[in-house]
C-alpha positions, 0 to 999 in steps of 0.5 A, a space after each residue: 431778582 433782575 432790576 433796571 434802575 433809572 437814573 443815575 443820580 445819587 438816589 439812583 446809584 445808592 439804590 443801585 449799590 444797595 440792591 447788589 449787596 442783597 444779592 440782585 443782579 442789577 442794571 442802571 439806565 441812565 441819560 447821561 455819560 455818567 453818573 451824577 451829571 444832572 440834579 446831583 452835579 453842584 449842590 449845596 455839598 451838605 448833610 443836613 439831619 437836622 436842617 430838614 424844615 420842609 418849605 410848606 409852613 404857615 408863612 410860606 403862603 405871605 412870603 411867596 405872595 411878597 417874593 413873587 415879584 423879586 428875581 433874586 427871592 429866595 422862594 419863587 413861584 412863576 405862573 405856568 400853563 401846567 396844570 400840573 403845578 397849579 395841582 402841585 401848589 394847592 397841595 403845597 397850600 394845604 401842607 401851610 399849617 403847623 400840625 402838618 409842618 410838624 409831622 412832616 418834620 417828623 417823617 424828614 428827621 427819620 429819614 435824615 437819621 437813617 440816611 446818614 447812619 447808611 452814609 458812614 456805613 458806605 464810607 467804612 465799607 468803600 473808603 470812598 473820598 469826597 471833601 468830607 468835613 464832620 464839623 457840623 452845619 451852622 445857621 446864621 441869623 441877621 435879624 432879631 425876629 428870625 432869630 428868636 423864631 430860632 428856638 422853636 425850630 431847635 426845639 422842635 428838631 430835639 423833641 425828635 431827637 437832632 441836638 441842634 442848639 441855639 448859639 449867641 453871635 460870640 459862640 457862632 464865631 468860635 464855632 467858624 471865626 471865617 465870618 468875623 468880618 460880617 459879625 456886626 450883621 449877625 445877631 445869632 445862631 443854631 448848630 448842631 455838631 453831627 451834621 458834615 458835608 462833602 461833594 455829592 457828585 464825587 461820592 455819586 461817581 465814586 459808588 458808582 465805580 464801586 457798584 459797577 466792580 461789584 457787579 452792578 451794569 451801568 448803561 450810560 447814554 441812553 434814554 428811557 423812552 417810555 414804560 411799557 404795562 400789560 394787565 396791570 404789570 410793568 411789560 418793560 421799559 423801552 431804552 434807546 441809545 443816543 450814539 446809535 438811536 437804537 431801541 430795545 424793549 428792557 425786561 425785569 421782575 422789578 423796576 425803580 424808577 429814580 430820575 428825580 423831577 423826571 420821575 412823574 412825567 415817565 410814571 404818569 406813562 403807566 397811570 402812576 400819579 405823584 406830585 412830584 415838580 421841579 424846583 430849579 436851584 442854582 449855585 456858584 463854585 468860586 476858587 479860594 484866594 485866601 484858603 486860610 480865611 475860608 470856613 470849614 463849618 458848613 453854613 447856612 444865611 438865613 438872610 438869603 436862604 443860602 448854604 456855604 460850604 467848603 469844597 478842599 480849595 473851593 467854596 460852594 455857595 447855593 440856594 434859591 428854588 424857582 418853581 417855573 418848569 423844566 427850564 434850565 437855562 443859566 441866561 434869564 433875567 431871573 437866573 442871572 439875577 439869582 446868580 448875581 445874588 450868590 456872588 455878592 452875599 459872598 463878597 459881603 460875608 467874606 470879603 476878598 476870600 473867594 475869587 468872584 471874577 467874571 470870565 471877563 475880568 479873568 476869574 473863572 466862576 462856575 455857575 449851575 442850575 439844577 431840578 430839585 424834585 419837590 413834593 409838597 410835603 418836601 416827604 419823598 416817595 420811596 415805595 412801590 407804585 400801583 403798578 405791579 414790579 414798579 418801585 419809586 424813588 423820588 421827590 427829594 427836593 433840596 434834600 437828595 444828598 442827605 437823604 440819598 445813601 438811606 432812600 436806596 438802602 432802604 427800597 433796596 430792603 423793601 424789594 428784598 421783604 425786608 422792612 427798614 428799621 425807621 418809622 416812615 410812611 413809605 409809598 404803598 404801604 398804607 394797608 400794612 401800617 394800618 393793620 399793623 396799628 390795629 394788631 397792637 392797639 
């Protein structure tokens, strides 16, 4: 078959890479001169199987409420003129309880499982480098309550299969001794070994390189305008190349729609409508001054609710979402607070080891925002749409990386007939999985 992928992320490019190993001759529309360049650029760097706890549970709802009002909170809501987000947040309400906490989980680990099982396979075949670490992820905890509220979590992830274990404060620090210097904080933490971590944007960039020597066209720079439908079907989608403003009217028997938070405004063309909003994260990427001091386990700051990940010479540092729109803007009162938050956790945990310098006082820290498409299940939308020969895959939110390499295999395998061997509610296969359960009851 002939597809047109749009977007060029790593949900893109992956599903790109998978489709030409079934055979499709397969060509990407993306906006910017190169793969990667948006949601996938800086993010947290780390393959979170069993960090997967979607945001919507039975304390999210008091925390929002309390945090609405902080600019560094770590979960923020900002009021808009958009009925879109409103609709979104009384979704994201009714997901608050644990019977939906747990199921969503449930469908989060299926997917993490199989998606990183699809990474290592794609690492194997193409040798791809990216700053990979497989020492795990750690989370650390500074306050008594969280921490015991620790077990239930681990507990749940090993009821579904993840072996994330609960860890006192002298087991975390032979796990990553980098963070004794903040040892009198921490009162604890889990890990789970199987988890790692690396560059997305370079992983993303180096399949595409790879995609693109199998057979795989890419068309950089230009915007996907508008879909267009005719009885039902998808007719075409119309592109325009930015250097030219040319437009031209793209035919094929399949496309997969995968430009992140973009996706539902471009679906919503065609009739399609998916709860998927924006949700702008942020991080920082400081050079190392004492490379030897710096962690090489992945971590999360529960305190904070940021992750902190080595990158070779580099730490990530990432966090916060601000649900305020498509606002990307890094000079706000509340960007700027957000990013003064990242800096000085870092200086707190591990004091000296990382050059947080302003521009003006001669460092060179790179600051970044990006849309998180967010459901309100935090449950992605991989599947085909109403609309005939039109597929989707997004809604990632803050796990796009993790679930990237295993969202484009496995829609690849739904374009081909075939199904994915996991258990997972994908988007317009509801009659199937109903007739399927009446079959074997």
């Amino acid at each position: 078959m002939k597809i047109l992928v749009l977007g060029a992320g790593i949900i893109g490019t992956s599903t790109a890479w998978h489709l030409r190993q079934h055979g499709h001759e397969v060509t990407v529309v993306e906006r910017q001169a190169g793969a990667a360049q948006e949601t996938s650029f800086a993010n947290a760097a780390q393959i979170s199987v069993s960090y997967c706890e979607p945001w919507a549970n039975k304390h999210a709802p008091a925390k929002l409420v309390k945090w609405m009002f902080r600019n560094d909170a770590p979960l923020l809501f900002r009021p808009q003129l958009d009925w879109q987000q409103w609709r979104w947040g009384v979704q994201f309400l009714a997901q608050c309880n644990d019977e939906a906490f747990e199921r969503n989980v449930k469908q989060l680990v299926a997917l993490g499982a199989y998606s990183h099982t699809a990474l290592k396979d794609i690492v194997r075949a193409t040798a791809i480098e990216y700053q990979r670490l497989e020492r795990g992820i750690a989370h650390y905890f500074t306050d008594e309550a969280s921490f015991a509220d620790a077990a239930q979590a681990a507990a749940l992830m090993q009821k579904f299969g993840v072996q994330r274990r609960v860890v006192t404060r002298d087991e975390l620090l032979k796990i990553e001794p980098a963070f004794k210097n903040f040892a009198h904080r921490i009162v604890g933490g889990t890990y789970t070994a199987s988890d790692e971590s690396g560059d997305a944007r370079v992983f993303t960039e180096q399949l595409a390189q790879r995609a693109a020597q199998a057979g795989v066209e890419f068309m950089y720079s230009h915007d996907v305008e508008k879909l267009e439908r005719s009885r039902g079907a998808i007719r075409c989608v119309v592109v325009r190349e930015r250097a030219t403003r040319l437009s031209r009217c793209m035919k094929a028997d399949a496309v997969v729609v995968a430009c992140g938070s973009y996706s539902a405004p471009l679906l919503r063309q065609v009739g399609v409508y998916l709860p998927i909003y924006p949700g702008k994260g942020y991080s920082a990427t400081f050079k190392l001054k004492q490379p030897a001091l710096a962690p090489f386990v992945s971590t999360i700051d529960d305190e904070v609710k940021c992750a902190m990940t080595r990158l070779g010479n580099e730490l990530r540092v990432a966090g916060t979402i601000e649900l305020a729109g498509f606002d990307l803007s890094l000079d706000t009162p509340a960007a700027r607070a957000r990013c003064r938050m990242l800096t000085e956790r870092v200086e707190q945990v591990l004091p000296g080891v990382c050059d947080t310098r302003t521009d003006d006082e001669g460092g060179d820290p790179r600051f970044w925002c990006g849309l998180r498409p967010a459901t309100p299940t935090n449950i992605p939308y991989i599947g085909r749409t109403r609309i005939d020969k039109l597929w989707v895959n997004a809604g990632h939110g803050t796990l796009g990386w993790t679930h990237g390499a295993g969202s484009g295999k496995a829609i690849a395998e739904l374009i081909s007939g075939q199904k994915p061997e996991m258990d997972f509610n994908f988007h317009g296969y509801a009659n199937e999985r109903q007739e399927l359960a009446a079959r074997t009851a």
